[in-house]
C-alpha positions as CSV (number, residue, x, y, z in Angstrom):
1,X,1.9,14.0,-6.7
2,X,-0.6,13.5,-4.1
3,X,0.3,13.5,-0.2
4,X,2.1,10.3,0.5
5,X,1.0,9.5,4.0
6,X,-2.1,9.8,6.3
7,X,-3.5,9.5,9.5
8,X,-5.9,7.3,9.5
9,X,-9.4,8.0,11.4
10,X,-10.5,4.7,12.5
11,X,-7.2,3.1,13.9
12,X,-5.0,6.6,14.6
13,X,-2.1,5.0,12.4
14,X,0.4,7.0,10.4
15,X,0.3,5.6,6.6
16,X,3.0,5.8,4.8
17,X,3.9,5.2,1.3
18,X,7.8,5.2,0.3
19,X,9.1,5.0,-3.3
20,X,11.8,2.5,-3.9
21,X,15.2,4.1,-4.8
22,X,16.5,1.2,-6.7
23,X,13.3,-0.2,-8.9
24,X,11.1,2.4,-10.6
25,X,7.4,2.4,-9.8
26,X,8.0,0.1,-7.0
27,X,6.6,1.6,-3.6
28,X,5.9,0.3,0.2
29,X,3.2,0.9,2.1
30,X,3.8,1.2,6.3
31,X,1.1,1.5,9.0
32,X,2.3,2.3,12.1
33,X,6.1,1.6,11.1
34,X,5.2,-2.2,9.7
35,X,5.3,-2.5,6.3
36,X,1.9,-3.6,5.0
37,X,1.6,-4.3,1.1
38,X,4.8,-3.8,-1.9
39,X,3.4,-2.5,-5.3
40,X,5.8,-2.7,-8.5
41,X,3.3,-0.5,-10.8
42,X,5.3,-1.4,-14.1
43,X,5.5,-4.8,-13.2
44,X,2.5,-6.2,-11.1
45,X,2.9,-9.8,-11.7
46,X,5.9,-9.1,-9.4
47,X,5.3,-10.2,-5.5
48,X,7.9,-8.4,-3.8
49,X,6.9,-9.8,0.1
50,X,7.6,-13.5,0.9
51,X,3.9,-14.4,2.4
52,X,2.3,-12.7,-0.8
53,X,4.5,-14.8,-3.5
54,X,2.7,-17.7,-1.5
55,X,-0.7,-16.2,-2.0
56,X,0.2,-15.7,-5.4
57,X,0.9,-18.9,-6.2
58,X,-2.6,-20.1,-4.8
59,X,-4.4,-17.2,-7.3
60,X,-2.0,-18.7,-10.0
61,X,-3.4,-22.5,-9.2
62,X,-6.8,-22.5,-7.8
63,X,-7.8,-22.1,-11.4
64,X,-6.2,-23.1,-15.1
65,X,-3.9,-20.5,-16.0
66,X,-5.4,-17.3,-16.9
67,X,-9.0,-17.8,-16.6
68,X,-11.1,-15.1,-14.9
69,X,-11.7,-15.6,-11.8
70,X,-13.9,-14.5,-8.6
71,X,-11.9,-13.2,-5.8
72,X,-12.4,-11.5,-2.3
73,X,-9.9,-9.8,-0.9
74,X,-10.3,-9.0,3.6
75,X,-7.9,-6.3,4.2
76,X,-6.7,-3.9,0.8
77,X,-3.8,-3.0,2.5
78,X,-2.1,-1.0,-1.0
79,X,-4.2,-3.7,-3.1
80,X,-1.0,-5.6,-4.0
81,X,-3.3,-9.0,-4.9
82,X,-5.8,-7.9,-6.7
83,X,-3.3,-6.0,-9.3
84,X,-1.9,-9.2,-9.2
85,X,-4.9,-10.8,-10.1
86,X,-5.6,-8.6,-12.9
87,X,-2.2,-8.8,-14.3
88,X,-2.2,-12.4,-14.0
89,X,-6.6,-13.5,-14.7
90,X,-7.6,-10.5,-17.0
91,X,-11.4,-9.8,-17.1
92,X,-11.5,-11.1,-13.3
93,X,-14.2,-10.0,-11.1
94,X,-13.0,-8.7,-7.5
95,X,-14.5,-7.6,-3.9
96,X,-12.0,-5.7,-1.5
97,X,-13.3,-5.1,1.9
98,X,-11.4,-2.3,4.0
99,X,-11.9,-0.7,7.1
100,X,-9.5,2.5,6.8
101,X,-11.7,4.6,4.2
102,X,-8.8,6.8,4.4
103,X,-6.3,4.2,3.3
104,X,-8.2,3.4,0.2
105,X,-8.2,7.3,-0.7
106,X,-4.1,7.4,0.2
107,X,-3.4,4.4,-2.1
108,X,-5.8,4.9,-5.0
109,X,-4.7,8.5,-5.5
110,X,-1.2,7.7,-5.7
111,X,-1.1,3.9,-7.1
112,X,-4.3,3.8,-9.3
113,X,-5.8,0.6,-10.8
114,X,-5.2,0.1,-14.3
115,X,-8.2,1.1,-17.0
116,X,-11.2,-1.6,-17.0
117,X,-10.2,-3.2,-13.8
118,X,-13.5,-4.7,-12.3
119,X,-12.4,-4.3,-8.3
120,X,-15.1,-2.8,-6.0
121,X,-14.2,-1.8,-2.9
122,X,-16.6,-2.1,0.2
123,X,-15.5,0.2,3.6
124,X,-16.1,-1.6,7.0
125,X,-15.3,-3.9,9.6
126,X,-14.5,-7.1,7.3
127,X,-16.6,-9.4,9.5
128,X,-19.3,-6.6,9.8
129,X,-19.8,-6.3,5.9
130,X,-18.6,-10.0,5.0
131,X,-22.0,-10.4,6.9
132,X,-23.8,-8.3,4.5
133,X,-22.4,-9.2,0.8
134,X,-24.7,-9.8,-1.7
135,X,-26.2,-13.5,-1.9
136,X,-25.0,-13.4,-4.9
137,X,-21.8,-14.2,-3.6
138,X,-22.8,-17.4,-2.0
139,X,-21.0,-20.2,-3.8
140,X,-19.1,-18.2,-6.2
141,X,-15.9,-16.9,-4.7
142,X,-12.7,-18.9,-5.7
143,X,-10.5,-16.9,-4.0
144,X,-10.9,-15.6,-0.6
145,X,-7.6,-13.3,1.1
146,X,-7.6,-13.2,4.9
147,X,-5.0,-10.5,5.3
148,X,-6.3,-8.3,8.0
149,X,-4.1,-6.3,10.5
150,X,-4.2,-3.4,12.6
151,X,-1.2,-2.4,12.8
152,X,0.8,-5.0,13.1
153,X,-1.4,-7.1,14.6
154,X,-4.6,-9.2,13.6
155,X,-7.9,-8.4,15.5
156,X,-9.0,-11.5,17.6
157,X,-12.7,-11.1,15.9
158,X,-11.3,-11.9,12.4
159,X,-9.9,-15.0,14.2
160,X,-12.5,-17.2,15.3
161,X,-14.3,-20.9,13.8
162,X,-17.2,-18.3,13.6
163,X,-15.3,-15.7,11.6
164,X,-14.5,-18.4,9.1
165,X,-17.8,-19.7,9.1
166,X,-19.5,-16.9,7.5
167,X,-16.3,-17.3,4.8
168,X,-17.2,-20.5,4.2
169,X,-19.9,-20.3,2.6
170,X,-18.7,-17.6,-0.3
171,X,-16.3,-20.3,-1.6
172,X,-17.2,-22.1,-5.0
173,X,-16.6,-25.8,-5.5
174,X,-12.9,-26.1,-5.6
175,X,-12.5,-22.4,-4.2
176,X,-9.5,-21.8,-1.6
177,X,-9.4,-19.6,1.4
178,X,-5.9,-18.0,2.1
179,X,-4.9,-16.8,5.1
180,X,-1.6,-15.0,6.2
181,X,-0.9,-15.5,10.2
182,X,1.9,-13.6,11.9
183,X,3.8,-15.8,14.9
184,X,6.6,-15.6,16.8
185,X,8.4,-17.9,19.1
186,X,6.4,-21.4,19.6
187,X,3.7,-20.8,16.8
188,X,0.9,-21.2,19.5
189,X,-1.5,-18.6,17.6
190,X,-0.3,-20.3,13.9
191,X,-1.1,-23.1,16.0
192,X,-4.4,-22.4,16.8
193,X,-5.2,-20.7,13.6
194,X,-4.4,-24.1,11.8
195,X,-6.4,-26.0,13.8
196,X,-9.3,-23.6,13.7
197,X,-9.0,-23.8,9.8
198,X,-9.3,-27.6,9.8
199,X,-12.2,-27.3,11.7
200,X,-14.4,-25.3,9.5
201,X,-12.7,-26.9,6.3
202,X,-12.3,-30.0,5.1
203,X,-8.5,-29.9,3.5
204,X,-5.8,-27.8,5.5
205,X,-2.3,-26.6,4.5
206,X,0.5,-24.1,5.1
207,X,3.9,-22.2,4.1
208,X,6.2,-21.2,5.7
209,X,10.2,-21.2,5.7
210,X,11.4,-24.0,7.8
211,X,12.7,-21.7,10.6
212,X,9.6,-20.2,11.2
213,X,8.4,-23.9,11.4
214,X,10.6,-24.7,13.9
215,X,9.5,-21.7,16.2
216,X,12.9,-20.0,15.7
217,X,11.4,-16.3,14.8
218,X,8.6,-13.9,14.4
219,X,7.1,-14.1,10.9
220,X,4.5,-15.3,8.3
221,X,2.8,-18.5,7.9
222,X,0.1,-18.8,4.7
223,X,-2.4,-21.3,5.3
224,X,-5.1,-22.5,2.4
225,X,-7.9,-24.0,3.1
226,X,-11.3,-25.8,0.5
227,X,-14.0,-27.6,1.1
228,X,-12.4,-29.7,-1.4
229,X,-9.0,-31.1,-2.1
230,X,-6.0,-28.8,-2.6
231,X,-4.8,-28.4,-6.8
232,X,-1.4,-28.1,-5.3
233,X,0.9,-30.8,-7.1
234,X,2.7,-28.0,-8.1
235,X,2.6,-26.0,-5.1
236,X,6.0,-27.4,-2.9
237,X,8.1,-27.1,-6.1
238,X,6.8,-23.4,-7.0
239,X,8.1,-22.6,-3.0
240,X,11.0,-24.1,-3.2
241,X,11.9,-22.0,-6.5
242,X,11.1,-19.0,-4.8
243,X,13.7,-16.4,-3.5
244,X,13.4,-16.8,0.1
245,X,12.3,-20.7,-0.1
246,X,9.2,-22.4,2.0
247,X,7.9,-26.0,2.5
248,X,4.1,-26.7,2.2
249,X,3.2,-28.5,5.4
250,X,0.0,-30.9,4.8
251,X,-1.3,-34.4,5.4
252,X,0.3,-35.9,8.5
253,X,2.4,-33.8,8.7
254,X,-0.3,-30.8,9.4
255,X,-1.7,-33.2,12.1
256,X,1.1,-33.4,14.1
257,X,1.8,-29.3,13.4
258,X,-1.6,-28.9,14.7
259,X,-1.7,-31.4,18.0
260,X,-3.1,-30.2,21.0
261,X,-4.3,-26.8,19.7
262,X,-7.1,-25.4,20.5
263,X,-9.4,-24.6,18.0
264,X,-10.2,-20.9,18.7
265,X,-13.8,-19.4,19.1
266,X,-15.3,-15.7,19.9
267,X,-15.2,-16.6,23.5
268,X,-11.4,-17.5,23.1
269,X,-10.2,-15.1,20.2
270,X,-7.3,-13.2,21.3
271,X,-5.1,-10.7,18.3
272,X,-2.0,-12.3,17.5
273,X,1.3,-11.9,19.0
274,X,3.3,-8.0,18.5
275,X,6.3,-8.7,16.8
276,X,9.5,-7.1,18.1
277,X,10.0,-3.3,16.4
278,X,13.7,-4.7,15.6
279,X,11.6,-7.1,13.1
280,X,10.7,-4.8,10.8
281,X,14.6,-2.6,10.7
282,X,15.3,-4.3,7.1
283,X,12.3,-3.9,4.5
284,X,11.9,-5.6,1.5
């Protein structure tokens, strides 16, 4: 077996990948103590972390069940989504964008894709080479993943109205942009995020358990975004079945989420909040 953990060269980080000792082929991947991605290899339809069962269920309904689809993935973390996707939309087309090259080489020797799976992976700053992707791409994503920390934090320049508006443009007709936002206390910077969403998109909504609604706790809020309207009929009933419940948070109810925020630009883009180390004592 390959080394299981790595400095990395651009951010310093320790990564780390632990096997589970209670579910074969199931491993964790830490960076800098936070736990980044969960893998089940034997079973990757199987979304161990709460905020990536709600991504899920946006691959599993952006599109009918099972057809191919296009998807880019900012952030690869150990490349939990796109297995997903290939478990789940066989024959799938996929882009990953990743800064740490030395990640990617930590993960891929000891979790490899199956046979046949069509994911390319681009190295770089995500805004940098988002920039640069081939205009093929314009139009023809249906599934873009905004999952980018250092650390535990997300970088302010991944942040911004201008951020998402070289995102916007990848997304096909009907194509969704999902992105996960760590918050504390307050929600100021889900807040803001929201807001910054429904400025650059025309339909807006998010997940989240109801404490972290109510400003109760550091955590995860998923927030989808189109240019056109939401397939999510089935999207509060699929969170409510899931082990650690959420409520999807949209129409009105979004607005009033949302009041007063500021919509955040490159001039105003700060990282978000560092969560307490305590936070992360009890893994998945």
């Amino acid at each position: 077996m390959p080394e299981l953990e790595r400095r990395l060269a651009v951010s310093g980080h320790l990564a780390r990948l632990e096997q589970s000792r209670t579910r074969p082929g199931s491993w964790t991947l830490t960076v800098d103590g936070t736990p980044q991605s969960h893998v089940d290899l034997e079973q990757p339809d199987w979304l161990g972390f709460e905020y990536v069962r709600r991504i899920g269920h946006a691959v599993d309904l952006v599109r009918e069940a099972g057809r191919p689809i296009t998807a880019l993935h900012l952030g690869g973390g150990a490349f939990t989504l796109p297995r997903y996707v290939i478990a789940t939309r066989p024959g799938s087309r996929q882009q990953v964008i990743e800064l740490e090259s030395d990640l990617v080489e930590l993960v891929r020797a000891n979790l490899p894709f199956p046979r046949g799976a069509q994911v390319r992976v681009r190295h770089g700053d995500a805004r940098e080479v988002l920039a640069k992707l081939p205009a093929g791409l314009d139009g023809a994503v249906d599934l873009a993943v905004v999952d980018i920390f250092s650390g535990a934090r997300t970088p302010a320049h991944v942040t911004s109205a201008e951020f998402h508006g070289l995102v916007s443009p990848r997304l096909a007709p009907g194509g969704i942009v999902a992105v996960n936002v760590a918050d504390g206390a307050g929600l100021a910077f889900a807040r803001s995020q929201a807001a910054t969403l429904a400025h650059v998109y025309a339909n807006v909504a998010i997940a989240a358990d109801t404490g972290m609604l109510k400003g109760r706790r550091f955590g995860n809020v998923v927030m989808y975004a189109s240019h056109d309207p939401l397939p999510f009929d089935g999207m509060p009933r699929r969170l409510a079945s899931d082990p650690a419940p959420a409520k999807l948070v949209e129409g009105d109810e979004l607005v009033r989420f949302i009041a007063g925020a500021p919509i955040v630009t490159d001039a105003t883009a700060v990282p978000s909040p560092p969560p307490a180390r305590s936070v992360f004592l009890s893994r998945p």
